[in-house]
N, C-alpha and C positions, 0 to 999 in steps of 0.2 A: 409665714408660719405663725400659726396661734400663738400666745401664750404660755398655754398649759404642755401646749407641746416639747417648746423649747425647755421649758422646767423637768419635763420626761427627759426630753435627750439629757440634756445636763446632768440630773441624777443617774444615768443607765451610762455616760462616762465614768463622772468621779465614781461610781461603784466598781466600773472595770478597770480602771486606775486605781483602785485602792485592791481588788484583787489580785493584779498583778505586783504588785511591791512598789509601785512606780511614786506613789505619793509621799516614801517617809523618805526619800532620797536628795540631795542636795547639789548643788556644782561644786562644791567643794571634797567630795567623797572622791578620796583614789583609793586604787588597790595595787601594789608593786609587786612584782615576783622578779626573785633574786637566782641566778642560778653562775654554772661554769661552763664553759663552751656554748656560748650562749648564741653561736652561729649556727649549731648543727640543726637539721635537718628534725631531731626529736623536738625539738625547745620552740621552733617553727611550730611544730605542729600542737604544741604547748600554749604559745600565744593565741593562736587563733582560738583554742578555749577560753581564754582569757578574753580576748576581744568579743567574742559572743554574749560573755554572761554579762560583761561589762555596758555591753549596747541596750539586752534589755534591761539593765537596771538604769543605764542614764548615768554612769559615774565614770570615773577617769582611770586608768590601766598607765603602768610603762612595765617594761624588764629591762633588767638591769644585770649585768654584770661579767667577768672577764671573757672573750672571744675562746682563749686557750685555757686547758687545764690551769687554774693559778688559785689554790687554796685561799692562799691571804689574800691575795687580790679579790675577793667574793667574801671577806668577811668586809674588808675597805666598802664596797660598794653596798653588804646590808648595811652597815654605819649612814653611811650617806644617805642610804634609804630611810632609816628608822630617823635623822636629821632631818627628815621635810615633812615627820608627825604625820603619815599616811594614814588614812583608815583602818589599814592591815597590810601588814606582810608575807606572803608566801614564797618559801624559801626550799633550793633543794641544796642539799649540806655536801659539802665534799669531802669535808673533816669537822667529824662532829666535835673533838676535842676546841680546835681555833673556834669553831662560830658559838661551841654552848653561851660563853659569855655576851656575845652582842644580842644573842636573841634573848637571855636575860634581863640583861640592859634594856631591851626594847621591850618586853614585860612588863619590865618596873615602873618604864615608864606610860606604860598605860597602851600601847601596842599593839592587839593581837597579831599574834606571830601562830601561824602553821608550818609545818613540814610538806611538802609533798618530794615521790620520787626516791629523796635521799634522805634521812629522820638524821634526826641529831635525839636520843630516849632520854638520857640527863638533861638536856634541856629544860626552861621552865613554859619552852613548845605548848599550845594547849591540844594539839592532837596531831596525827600521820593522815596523812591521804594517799595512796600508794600502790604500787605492786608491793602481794606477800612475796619477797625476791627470794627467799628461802626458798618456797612450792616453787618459782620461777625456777632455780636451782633442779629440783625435782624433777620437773616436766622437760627441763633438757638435758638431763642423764638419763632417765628412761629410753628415751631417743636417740642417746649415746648408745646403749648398753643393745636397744636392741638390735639398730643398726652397724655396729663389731661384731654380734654376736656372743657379749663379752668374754671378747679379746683382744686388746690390742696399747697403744700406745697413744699418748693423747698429750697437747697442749696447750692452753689456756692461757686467754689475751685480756687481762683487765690492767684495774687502775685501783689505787688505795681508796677507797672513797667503800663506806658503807651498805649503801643498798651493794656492789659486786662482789664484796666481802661475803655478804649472805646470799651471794646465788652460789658463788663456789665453797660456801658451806654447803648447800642443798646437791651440789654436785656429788662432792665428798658424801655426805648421806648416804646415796646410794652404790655411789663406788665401794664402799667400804665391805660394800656386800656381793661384791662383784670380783673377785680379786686378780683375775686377768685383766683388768683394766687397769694402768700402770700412768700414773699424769709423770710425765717424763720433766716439763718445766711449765711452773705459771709466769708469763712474761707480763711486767710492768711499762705498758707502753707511753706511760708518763703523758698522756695528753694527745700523745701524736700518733695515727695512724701508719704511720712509714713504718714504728718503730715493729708493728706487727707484719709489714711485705717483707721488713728486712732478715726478721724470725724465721721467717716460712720459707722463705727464699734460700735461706743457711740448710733447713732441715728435708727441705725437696731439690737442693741442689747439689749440695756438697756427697762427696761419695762415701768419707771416713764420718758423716753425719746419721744419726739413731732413727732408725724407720718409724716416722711417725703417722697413725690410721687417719689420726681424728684434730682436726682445731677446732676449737671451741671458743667463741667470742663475748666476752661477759657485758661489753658495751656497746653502744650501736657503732662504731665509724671503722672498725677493723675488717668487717665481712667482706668487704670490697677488695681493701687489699690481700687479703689473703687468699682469695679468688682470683687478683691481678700476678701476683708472686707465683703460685702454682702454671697458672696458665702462660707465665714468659720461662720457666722449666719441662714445658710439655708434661706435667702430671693431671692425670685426670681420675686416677682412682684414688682418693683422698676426701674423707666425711668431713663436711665444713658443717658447721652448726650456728646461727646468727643468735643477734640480739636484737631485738625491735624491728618497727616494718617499712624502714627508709624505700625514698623507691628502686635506689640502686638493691638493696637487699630483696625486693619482691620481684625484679626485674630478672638476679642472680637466682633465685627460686623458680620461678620458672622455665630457666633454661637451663635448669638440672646442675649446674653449678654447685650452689648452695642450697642443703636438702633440708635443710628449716630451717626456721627463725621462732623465737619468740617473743609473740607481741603483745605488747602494755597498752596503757593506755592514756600516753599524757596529755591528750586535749580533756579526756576526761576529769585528770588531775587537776588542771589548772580553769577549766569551768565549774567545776564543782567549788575548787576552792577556794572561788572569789565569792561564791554566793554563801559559802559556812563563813566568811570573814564577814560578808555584810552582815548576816546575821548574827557574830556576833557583836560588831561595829553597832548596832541598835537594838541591839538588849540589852550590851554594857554590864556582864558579867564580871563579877571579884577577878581581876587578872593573879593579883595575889595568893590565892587559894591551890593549895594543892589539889586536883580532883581523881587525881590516879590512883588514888585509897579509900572514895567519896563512891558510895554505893547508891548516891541522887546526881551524880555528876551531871550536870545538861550535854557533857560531850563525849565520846567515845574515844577512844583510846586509840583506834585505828580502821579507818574506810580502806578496804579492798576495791582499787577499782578492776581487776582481774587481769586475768594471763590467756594463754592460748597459741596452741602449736600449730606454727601456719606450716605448709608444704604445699606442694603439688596439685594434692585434691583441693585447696581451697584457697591457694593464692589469686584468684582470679575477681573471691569477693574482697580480699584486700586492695587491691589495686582500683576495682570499681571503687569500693569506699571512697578510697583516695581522690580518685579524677570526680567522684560528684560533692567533693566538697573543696575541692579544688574551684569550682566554676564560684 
């Protein structure tokens, strides 16, 4: 090969090297995401955005944090995290009260720290990534409301943790306008899906137990059980409503089981979020600066990565989705 050739290839590299990001990047660059139940099946599909964005930039990923629901145990392991001086942190909050102070801390001390998922808004966070979990709220009372016909009896399976706080606000919303629609009890399953078969099991089993239409699931891991509960009491007229688009939940969706779910988006959360960390891990923004008041702010206050009512008609592109990124 010529010369002048090899001088051509070489610029027509480092040009496409510099236009993909690939040149300001180091071995030393990592990105952490912190989260709780950090086995399930959404957090899975969480990493894998994380290891995407991470491959094309050339830097380093881990997650980090409790298997089970365990608030303090997930502020312990941001610590740890925010101790090995990372590039950035991205965290989904279980209690915003416990973590505001470490993401602080990891602020101060030179950090970027985002939210995804679960927000911690006192925080000194520099911004959300996320489902609007409110409109998520929304979109599965509509669905409630119009499959009772609003009428009926209903109960809800979450957990103390923020973003589920504000979908059953968003529920509330429109129930309030509904008033045949009666939430009979919201069950705190503290972590553990049993704790929602053993609900359901009480209230489609028991005879001196209150006829309930509808359960509504505000996190991913209950849909199942409460589909397993019904189905060991022989009930099958009973409106199940999910959270997210596990495959046991898209599997329950189209065997008419489970008449929707709504689904998020957390490979989205967690690839997008490693690439606004890098960015701002190399622009090296005032972390000090308040910018929630700041009408030049460089960041937004909150990314909607969206929602959407899977059923029936269109659980089939969820499932494909799944199996071609599965390979």
């Amino acid at each position: 090969m010529s010369a002048p050739k090899k001088i051509a290839l070489t610029l027509i590299a480092a040009a496409s090297c510099l236009l993909a990001g690939c040149a300001k990047h180091d071995n030393d660059e990592k990105y952490i995401l912190v989260t709780v139940n950090s086995k399930v099946e959404y957090w899975k599909t969480a990493q894998a955005g994380l290891t995407k964005a991470a491959a094309q930039y050339g830097v380093k990923w881990d997650v980090r944090g409790p298997e089970n629901y365990d608030p303090q145990a997930e502020v312990q392991e941001f610590r740890n995290a925010a101790a090995q001086k990372p590039s950035g942190i991205l965290v989904s909050v279980a209690d915003a009260s416990l973590m505001q102070p470490a993401i602080d801390e990891a602020i101060n001390a030179g950090i970027p720290v985002l939210t995804i998922d679960s927000d911690a808004p006192k925080s000194k966070r520099l911004y959300f990534i996320g489902t609007n979990n409110r409109q998520a709220g929304t979109l599965g009372a509509k669905r409630l409301v119009e499959k009772l016909h609003g009428k009926g009896n209903v109960v809800f399976f979450t957990m103390p943790q923020p973003n589920l706080d504000e979908r059953l606000a968003g529920y509330k919303d429109v129930l309030s306008d509904n008033p045949g629609i009666k939430i009979v009890e919201v069950v705190n399953i503290k972590g553990d899906s049993g704790n929602a078969f053993d609900r359901t099991a009480h209230y489609a089993g028991a005879k001196d137990a209150q006829k309930i239409d509808a359960f509504v699931c505000l996190e991913a891991t209950s849909a199942k059980d409460v589909a397993l509960a019904l189905k060991r009491e022989n009930v099958t007229d009973r409106l199940v409503i999910a959270m997210d688009v596990d495959p046991a939940t898209l599997d329950l969706i189209k065997s008419g089981v489970v008449d929707a779910t709504i689904a998020q988006k957390p490979y989205t959360m967690a690839f997008y979020g490693l690439k606004a960390l890098d960015e701002i891990h190399h622009g090296k923004p005032d972390l000090t600066k308040d910018y929630s008041f700041d009408s030049f702010s460089p960041f937004p206050a909150f990314v909607d990565t969206g929602t959407s009512v899977v059923d029936k008609t269109n659980v089939d592109l969820y499932l494909q989705a799944r199996a071609a990124n599965a390979k």
